[in-house]
N, C-alpha and C positions, 0 to 999 in steps of 0.2 A: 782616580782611585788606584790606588799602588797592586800589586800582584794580590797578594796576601786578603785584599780587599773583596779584589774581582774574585777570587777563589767562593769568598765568602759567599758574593752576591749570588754565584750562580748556583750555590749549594742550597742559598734557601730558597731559592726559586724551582729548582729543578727538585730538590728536597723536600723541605721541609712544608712548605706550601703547596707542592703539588703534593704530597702526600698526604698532606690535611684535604684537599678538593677531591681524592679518591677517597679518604672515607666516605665522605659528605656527598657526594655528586648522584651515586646510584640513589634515584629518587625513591621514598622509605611510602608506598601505597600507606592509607589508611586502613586497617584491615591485614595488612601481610603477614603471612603463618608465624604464630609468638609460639611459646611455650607451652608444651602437649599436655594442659594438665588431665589429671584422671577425670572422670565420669562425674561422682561424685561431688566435683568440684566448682562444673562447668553448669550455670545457669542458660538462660533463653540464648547467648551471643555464644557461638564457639570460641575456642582459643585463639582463634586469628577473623573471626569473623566480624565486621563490621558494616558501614553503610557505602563503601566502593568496595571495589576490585572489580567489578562489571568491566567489560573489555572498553567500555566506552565512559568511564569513569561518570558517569552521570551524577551521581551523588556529590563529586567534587566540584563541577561545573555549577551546580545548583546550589550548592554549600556558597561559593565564592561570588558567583551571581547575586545574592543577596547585602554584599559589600559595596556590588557595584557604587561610583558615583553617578549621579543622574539630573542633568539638566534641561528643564525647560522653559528656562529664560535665558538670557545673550549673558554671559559674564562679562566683564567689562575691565576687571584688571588680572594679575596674575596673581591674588587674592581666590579668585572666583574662579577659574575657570578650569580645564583638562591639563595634564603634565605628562610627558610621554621623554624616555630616557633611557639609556644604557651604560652610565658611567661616565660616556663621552660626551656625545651631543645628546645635547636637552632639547627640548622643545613645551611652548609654554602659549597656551591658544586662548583667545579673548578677544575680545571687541573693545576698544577704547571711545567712549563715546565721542560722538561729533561725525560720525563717517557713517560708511558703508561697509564697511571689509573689516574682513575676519582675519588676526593678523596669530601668524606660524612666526613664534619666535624661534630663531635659530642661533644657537649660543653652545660653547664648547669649553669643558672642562681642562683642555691644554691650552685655551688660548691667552697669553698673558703677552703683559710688556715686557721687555730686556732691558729695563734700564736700574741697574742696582743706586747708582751715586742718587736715586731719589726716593731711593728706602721701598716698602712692600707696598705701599698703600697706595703710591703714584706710577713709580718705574716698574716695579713689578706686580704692578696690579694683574686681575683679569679686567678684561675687556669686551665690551659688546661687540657684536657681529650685524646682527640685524632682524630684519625679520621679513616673513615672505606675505604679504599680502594680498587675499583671495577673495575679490572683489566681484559680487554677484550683478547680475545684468539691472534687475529688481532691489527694490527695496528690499534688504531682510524685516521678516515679519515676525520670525518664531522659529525656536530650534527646540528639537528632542533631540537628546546625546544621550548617549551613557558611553562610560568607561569602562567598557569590559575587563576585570583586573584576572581574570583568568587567562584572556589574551593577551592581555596588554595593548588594546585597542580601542580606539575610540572610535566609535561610529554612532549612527542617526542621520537627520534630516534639519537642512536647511531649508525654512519655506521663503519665499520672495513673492513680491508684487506680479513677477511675471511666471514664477513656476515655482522647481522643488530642487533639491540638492541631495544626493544621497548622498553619506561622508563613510567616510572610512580611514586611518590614522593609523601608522606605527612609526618607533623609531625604533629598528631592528632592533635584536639582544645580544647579537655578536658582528653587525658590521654598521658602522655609524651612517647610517643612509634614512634619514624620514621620506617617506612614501607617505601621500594623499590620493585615496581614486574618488574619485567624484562621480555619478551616475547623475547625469542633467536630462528634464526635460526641456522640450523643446524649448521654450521661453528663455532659457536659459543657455543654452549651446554658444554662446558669445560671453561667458565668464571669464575678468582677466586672474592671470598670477603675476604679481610686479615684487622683485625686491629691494626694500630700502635697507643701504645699507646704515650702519649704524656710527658715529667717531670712535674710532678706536683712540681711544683715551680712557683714563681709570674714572669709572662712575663717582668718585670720592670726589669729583672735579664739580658735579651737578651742584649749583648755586644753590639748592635748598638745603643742603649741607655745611654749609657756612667752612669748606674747609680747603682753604685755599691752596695751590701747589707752591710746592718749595720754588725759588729764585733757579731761571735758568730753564724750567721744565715746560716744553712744546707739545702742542700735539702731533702725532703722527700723521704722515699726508695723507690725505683724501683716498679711498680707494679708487679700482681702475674699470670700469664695466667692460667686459670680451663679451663677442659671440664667437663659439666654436662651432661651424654646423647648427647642431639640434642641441646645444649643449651652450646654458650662458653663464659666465663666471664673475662675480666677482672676486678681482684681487687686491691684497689690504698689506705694502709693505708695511714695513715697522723702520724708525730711522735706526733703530738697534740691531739691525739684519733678520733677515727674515722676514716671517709674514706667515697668512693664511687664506685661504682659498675659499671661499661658497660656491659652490657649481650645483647648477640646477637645470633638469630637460623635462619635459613634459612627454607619454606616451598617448597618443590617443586609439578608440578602437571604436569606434560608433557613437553612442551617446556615454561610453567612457572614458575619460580622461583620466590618468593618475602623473601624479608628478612625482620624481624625486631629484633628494637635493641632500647632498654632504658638505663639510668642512674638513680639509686637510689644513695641518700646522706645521711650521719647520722653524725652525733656530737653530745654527744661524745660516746662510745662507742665501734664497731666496725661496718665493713663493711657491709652493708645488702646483703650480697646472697641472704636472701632465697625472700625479697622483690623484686629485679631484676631478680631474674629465675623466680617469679609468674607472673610480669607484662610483659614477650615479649611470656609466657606459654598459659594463657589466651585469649590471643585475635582469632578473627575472622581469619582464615588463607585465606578466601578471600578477597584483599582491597577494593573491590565494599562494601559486608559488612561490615568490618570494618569500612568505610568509611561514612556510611551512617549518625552519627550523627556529625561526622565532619564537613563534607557537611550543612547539618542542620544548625549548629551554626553558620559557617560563613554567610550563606542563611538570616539569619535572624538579623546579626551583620551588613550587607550592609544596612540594608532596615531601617536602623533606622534612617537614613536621607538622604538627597540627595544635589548636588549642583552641577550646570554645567556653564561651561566658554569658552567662542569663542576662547581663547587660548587653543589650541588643546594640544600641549606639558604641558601647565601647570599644564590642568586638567587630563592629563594621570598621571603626579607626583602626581598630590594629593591624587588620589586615590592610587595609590602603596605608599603612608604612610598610608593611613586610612590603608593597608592590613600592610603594616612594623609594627605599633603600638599595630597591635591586635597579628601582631607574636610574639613579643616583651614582653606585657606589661598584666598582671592579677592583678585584686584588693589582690589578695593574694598571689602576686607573689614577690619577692623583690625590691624595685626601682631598675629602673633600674641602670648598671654600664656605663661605659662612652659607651663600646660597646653594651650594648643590651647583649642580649644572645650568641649573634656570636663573642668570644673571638680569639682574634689575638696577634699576639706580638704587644704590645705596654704599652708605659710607664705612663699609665694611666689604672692601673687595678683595679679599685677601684671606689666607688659612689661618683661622686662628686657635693657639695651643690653649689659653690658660681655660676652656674649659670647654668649649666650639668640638673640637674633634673628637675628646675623650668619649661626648653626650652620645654624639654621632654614632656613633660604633657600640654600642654598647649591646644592643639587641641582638647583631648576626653572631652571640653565641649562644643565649639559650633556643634560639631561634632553629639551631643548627644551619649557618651558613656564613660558614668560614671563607668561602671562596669570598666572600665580598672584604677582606680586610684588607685594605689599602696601608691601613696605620705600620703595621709590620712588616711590610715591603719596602715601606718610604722610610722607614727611618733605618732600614738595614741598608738600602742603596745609598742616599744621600748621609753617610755617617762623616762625610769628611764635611759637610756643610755644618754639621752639627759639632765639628772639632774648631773649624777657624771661628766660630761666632763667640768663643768663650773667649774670654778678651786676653791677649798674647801673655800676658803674666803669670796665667793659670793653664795656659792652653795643653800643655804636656799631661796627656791622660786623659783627656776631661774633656765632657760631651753637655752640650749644652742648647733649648732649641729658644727664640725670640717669642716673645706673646704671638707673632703675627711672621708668617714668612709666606713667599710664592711657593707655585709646586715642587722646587727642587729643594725645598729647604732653606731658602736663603732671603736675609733680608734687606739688606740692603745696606745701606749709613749706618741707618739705627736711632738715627738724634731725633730731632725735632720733630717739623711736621711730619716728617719721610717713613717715620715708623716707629718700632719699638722694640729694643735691643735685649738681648739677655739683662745686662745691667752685673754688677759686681755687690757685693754684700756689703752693707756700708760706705757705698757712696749712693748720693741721691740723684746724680744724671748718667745712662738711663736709667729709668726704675728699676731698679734691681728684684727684679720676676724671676727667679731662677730654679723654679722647681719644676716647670710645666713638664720638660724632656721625664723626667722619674715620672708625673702623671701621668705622659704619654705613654712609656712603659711597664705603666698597669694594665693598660690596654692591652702592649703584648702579655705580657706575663697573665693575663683571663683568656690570652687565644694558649697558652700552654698550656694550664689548669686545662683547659676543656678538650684538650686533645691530646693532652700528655704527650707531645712531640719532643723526644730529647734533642733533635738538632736543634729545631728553634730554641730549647732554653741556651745549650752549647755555645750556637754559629751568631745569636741576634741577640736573645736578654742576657744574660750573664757579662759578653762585652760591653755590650749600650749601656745599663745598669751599673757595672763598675764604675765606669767613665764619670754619670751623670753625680756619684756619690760620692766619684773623689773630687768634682769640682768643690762640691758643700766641705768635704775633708779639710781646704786650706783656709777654710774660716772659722771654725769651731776653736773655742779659745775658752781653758778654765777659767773659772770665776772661783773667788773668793770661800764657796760655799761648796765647791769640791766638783761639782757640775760643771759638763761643756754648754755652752751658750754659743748663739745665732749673733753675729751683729745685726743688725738694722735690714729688715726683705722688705719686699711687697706683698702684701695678703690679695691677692688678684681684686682687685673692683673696686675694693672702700676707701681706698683714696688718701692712705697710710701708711707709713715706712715705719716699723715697728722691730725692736731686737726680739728674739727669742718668739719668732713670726708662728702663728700655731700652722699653718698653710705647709710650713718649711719642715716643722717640726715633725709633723705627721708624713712628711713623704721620706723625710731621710730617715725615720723609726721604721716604714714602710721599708725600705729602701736595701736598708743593711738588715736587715731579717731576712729577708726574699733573698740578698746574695748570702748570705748564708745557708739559708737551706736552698739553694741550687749550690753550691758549692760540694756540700753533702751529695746531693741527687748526683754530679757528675764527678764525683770523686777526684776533686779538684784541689791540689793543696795550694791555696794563692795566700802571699805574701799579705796581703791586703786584711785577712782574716781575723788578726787580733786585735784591727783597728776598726772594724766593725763590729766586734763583741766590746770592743770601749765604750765605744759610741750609745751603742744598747744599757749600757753600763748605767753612765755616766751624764746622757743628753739630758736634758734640762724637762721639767716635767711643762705639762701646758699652763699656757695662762689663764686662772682661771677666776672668777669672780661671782657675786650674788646671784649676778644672770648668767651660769655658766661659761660656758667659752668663749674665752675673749679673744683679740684680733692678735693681741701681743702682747708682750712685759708692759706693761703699762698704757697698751691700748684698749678698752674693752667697748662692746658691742653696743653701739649707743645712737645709734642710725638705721632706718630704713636700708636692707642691700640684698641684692635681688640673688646676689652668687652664694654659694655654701661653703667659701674657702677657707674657713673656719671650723667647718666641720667634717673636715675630710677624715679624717679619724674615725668618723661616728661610720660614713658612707662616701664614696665604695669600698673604702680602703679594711675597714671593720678591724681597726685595732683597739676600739673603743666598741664593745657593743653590747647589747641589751640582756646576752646571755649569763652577762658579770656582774653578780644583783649590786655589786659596791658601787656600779656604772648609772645603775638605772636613774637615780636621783637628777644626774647630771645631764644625760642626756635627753631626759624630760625638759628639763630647764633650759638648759641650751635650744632645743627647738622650739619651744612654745615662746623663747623669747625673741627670735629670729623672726618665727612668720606672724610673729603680732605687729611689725611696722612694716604698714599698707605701703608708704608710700612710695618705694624704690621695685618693693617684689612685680618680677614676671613671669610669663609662664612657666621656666625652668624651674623656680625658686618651688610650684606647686609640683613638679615632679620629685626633687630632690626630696622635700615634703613627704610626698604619697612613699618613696623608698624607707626613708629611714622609718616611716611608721609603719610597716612592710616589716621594718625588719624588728620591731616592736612586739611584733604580733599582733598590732589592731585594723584589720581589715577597714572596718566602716571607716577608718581617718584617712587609710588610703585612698577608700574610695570616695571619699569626701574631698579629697586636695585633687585627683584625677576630674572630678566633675568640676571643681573651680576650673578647673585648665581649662578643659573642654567650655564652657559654657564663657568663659571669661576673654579665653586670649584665643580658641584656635581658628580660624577661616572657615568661609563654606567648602573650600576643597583641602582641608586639613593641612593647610600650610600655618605660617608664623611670622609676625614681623614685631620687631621693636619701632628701632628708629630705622631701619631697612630687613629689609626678610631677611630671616635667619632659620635652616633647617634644625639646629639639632635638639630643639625644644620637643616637637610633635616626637619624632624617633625616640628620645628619652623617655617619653611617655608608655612606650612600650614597652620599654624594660623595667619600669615600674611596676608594670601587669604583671612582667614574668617574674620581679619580688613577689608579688602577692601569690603569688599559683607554687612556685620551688624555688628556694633560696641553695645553694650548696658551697658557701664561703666556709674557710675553717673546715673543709676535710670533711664536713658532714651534710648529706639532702635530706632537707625540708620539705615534705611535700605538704602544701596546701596550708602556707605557715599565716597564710595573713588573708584570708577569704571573709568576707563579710556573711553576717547571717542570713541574710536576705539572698546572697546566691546558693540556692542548695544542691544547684548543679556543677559541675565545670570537670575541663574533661582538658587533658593534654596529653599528646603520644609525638613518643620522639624528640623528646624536648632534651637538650643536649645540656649536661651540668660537668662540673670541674670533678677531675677525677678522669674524664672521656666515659662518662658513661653515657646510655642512652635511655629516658625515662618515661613510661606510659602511667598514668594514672588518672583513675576517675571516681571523683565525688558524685552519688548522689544520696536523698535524702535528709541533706546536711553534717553527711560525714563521707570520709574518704573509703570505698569500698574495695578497692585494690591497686598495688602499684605494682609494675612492672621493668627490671634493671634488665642493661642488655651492657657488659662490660667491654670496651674496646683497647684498653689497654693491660688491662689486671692491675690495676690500681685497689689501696684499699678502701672496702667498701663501707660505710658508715651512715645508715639511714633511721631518719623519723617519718614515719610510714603516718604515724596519725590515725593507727587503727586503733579503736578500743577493742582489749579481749585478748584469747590467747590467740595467737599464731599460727600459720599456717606456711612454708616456704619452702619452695618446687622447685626444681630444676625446671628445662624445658621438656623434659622426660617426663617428668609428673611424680619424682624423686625427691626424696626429700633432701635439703640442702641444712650444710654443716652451719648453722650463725649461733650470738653469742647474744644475751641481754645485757648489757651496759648499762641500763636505769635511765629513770628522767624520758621514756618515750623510745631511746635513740637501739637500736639495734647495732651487731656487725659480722656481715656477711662476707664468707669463703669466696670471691669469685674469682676466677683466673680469667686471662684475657677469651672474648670471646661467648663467655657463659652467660647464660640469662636466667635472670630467677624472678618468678610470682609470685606476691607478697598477698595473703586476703586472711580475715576472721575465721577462726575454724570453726564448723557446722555452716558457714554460710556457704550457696553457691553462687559466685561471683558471675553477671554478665561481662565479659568482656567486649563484648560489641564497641567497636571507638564511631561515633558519630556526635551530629553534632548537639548540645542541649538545649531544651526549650527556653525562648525569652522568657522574661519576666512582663516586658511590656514590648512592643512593636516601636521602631525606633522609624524617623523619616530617614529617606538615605544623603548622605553627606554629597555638597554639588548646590547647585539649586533648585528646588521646587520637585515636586510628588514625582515617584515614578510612575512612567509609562504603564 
């Protein structure tokens, strides 16, 4: 990266991202002193009163307890079983039938190949590591687990023919080391730990996959088993230089045993021994100590919002992704791959852009937890990977990312089997995918919305976004009828190379509007300017047909297709939406014709689904395509697979929820836009919306009884509160605040940075209490079999 680069890099890191994790990080109690209103005003709950602030947070413990997973039968693949993670190493527990042993998968989010000339999917795949298996003296008979998601631990009991097992599991939150203690009785005191390691080769290689390697491609040699002392390693060079480490020691103390075991990675060079003998050397040989500031971070990673829903099952899901994503996903950790950290065979080993990563990430904003975006680190560091992959004709300016890269960004060849390239507009080899880097870019551009950070729009979107828009810039070409026109894209998935692509059309519409108004916001006079108000001018309108939106100029919608890249306009993007009654026709049509052909949809297709009717305002359809997912596609431990697991299905699903609770696209919060009649309660505090503000509010009775803004930037504030009646709006004082009626529901309120105001019906006295709301029905917990 050239000076001017590194400048950048260390500005949004030291910057802009570390300035987003200070807002974010001081954990937000449920309960913590809100706005003083007067007497009058304040029902059964105080102004800041709720169901914790207890010194020992019990209410929260208990709240989250109720999500636990819980098993008491043996899982059997990694469909089934416990997942324990920190960004880096994963770890993924099961039993595979035919054995004895309980197998500790050990698998790491930097571990990949170095070999580019064989594209992302082979050379630069990730790669398995292994797994540690814990082989009891007895037969196992029966296991009680649960997952404790407020620890992030899993513990219980293993029973055996000859005694008992007590477990206990973590994979730290801030140092990549899995700890197991084991408490055996006697029967048991002769339990082995053996690890196998795994071929470090790209799982796309497994025969069941039908997907053979390109000509020339080897696997890497065998690894090397050491004993160091008390400490055994295996080492796994790569014929690419480098390699990685598994190092694992066992502590004993009477009838307890705990083991720990890390992965160190390096490229290029060689293996780190002596990094992996320091990090399982070092630690605390008690997991109570050890444990303590793991404990900690997740303690304080829950409390950063809240949000409860009378669907018992649904809100157990959500919460075991807010803990899946915090296993998963670190600002400094690589985007993630289609699996997450927890690699399996499957023929998707590798990052994929055209809709994998955006899904991914979608939740840590309304969620408030920004610290986990990965997406806007990697693509401000690795910006030169994203320069050389546009193909040298156009490369001058212009940023562009592959459907599919490793974690640096990079993909390899690009051709054939090896992978799949940007592609060029109008030619058919590679497919020409060229919009995914602006999709990605929406990604940042909702981490700006939500935190109104001027460096990151500055130092990261404004440059990435130029780039991504001047690539589209040298193919746009008048037509006859006075309109710019697309040659020939790809609409991601359907299997179609189509001019005037709606996929392309909608991100470069996207695209040059957003750098216009960051232009404005940073008071930037860029050259570029007139040619992104052409473009707005002048682009070619969508293609559209009986059944609404079609794939292209003369492709329309005529197949089963599980992806929504067709309607990206409708959702996330909302340049098309439900608010513009000219719109509504269409976008009826267009989805009702999409998810009427069964035969390609998966569970993403029922997420995208439950959003756009979300943003419809019809709750019950959302919550109607939400329980498809659930009941149709997700796991007993709320994972995902197609043709090989893929994360970012279950995680979208959560940001679906958060369409239905607050929408805040287009400058204005929605609260409670899309709720079904049947939930008459639901409750969210601290829920983080674009603008940077900070939002409480709680439904019951079947209507929304008060919201509460807390502003972080002074942004303007623009809210549909969804209260019937006149108005009532405080300060934190209990003062009354300056706002204006706008019609249609929507208010707009005075706030400056810092300011918080309380929105409620006047004559009513609002409880403010934030706790959690009664089910509607008792849900079983996700895992296997009843709890304990």
């Amino acid at each position: 990266m050239d000076g001017a680069g590194e400048v950048t890099r260390r500005g949004l890191l030291g910057g802009a991202l570390a300035g987003v994790a200070g807002v974010v990080a001081a954990p937000a109690a449920l309960g913590a002193p809100g706005p003083a209103v007067p007497a009058e005003a304040v029902g059964s709950g105080s102004a800041g009163g709720g169901w914790v602030g207890g010194p020992d947070e019990r209410g929260w413990t208990e709240f989250l307890a109720g999500s636990d997973l819980r098993w008491r039968r043996l899982p059997t693949t990694w469909a089934e079983g416990p997942f324990l993670g920190n960004g880096f190493l994963g770890s993924g527990i099961y039993a595979p039938p035919g054995g004895n042993s309980i197998r500790f998968n050990v698998q790491h989010s930097e571990v990949q190949d170095h070999r580019p000339e064989f594209g992302a999917l082979f050379g630069l795949a990730r790669i398995p590591i292994g797994h540690l298996a814990l082989t009891p003296v007895g037969a196992i008979t029966g296991v009680d687990w649960r997952l404790d998601l407020d620890k992030a631990e899993l513990r219980g009991i293993i029973t055996t023919a000859a005694g008992s097992i007590a477990l206990r599991a973590i994979v730290h939150s801030g140092r990549s080391i899995l700890a197991v203690e084991l408490t055996l009785t006697a029967g048991e005191r002769e339990l082995t730990w053996t690890f196998h390691p795994a071929k470090a080769i790209s799982p796309r290689t497994d025969p069941r996959f039908n997907k053979p390697a390109p000509p020339g491609f080897r696997p890497n040699p065998d690894p090397v088993l050491e004993q160091h002392s008390d400490t055994r390693l295996a080492v796994q060079p790569l014929l690419a230089g480098g390699g990685h480490v598994t190092a694992w020691r066992e502590v004993s103390r009477g009838s307890r045993r705990t083991l720990f075991a890390t992965v160190a990675w390096a490229h290029p060079g060689t293996p780190p021994r002596a990094r992996a003998l320091h990090a399982v050397r070092s630690v605390s040989p008690s997991l109570d100590g050890f444990a303590r500031d793991h404990r900690r971070w997740w303690r304080e990673y829950y409390r950063k919002s809240f949000l409860s829903v009378p669907d018992a099952r649904l809100q157990s899901f959500y919460w075991i992704q807010l803990y899946k994503i915090a296993a998963a996903a670190r600002a400094d950790a690589p985007v993630m791959a289609t699996t997450g950290p927890w690699l399996e065979p499957t023929p998707w080993p590798a990052t994929w852009w055209n809709l994998n990563v955006q899904l991914e990430y979608w939740l840590i904003h309304g969620s408030n937890h920004l610290e986990l975006d990965a997406v806007t680190r990697s693509l401000d560091r690795h910006r030169d990977a994203l320069r050389e992959q546009v193909d040298a004709a156009y490369r001058d300016g212009s940023y562009g990312v592959p459907r599919t890269t490793d974690m640096f960004l990079r993909n390899g060849s690009g051709t054939g089997t090896a992978g799949y390239g940007i592609g060029v507009p109008g030619r058919a080899e590679p497919t020409p995918e060229v919009g995914n880097l602006v999709w990605a870019l929406h990604n940042v551009w909702l981490s700006y919305r939500h935190t109104m950070d001027e460096h990151l729009l500055r130092e990261v979107l404004f440059p990435l976004l130029r780039g991504a828009i001047r690539y589209y810039l040298h193919f746009l070409t008048p037509g006859p009828d006075g309109r710019l026109h697309l040659p020939f894209t790809f609409s991601p998935e359907y299997g179609v190379n189509a001019p005037d692509c709606t996929y392309d059309l909608a991100l470069l519409r996207w695209g040059c509007k957003t750098l216009l108004a960051a232009a404005k916001t940073l008071r930037v006079a860029d050259p570029m300017t007139g040619r992104w108000r052409e473009v707005l001018a002048k682009l070619a309108d969508y293609p559209v047909d009986a059944n609404g939106y079609m794939i292209g100029a003369g492709a329309p919608f005529a197949k089963s297709h599980r992806h929504y890249s067709h309607l990206l306009q409708v959702y996330p993007l909302y340049e098309v939406t439900w608010e513009q009654p000219e719109h509504r026709k269409l976008i009826e049509t267009s989805l009702e014709h999409w998810i009427s052909f069964e035969g390609a949809l998966q569970g993403y297709s029922f997420t995208g689904a439950a959003s756009i009717s979300a943003q419809m305002g019809r709750g019950e359809k959302a919550e109607f395509y939400l329980g498809e997912l659930l009941r149709r596609f997700v796991k007993p431990n709320t994972m995902y697979a197609e043709s090989g697991p893929v994360i970012e299905t279950p995680l979208s699903a959560a940001q679906s929820l958060h369409d239905m609770l607050c929408q805040s696209w287009g400058g204005v919060i929605r609260v409670f836009p899309a709720v079904p009649a049947g939930w008459r309660e639901a409750v969210l505090h601290e829920f983080r919306t674009e603008g940077a503000f900070l939002l409480s509010a709680k439904r019951s009775g079947g209507a929304t009884q008060w919201v509460r803004l807390r502003s972080e930037a002074g942004a303007p504030c623009l809210l549909r509160p969804g209260i019937e009646g006149e108005l009532v709006i405080r300060d934190r004082w209990g003062l009354p605040k300056r706002w204006k009626d706008l019609g249609g529901g929507a208010i707009e309120i005075a706030l400056r940075r810092g300011e918080e105001v309380l929105v409620h019906r006047k004559g009513v006295r609002p409880d403010l209490a934030i706790k959690p709301v009664t089910p509607n029905t008792p849900a079983e917990p996700w895992g296997l079999g009843r709890a304990w």
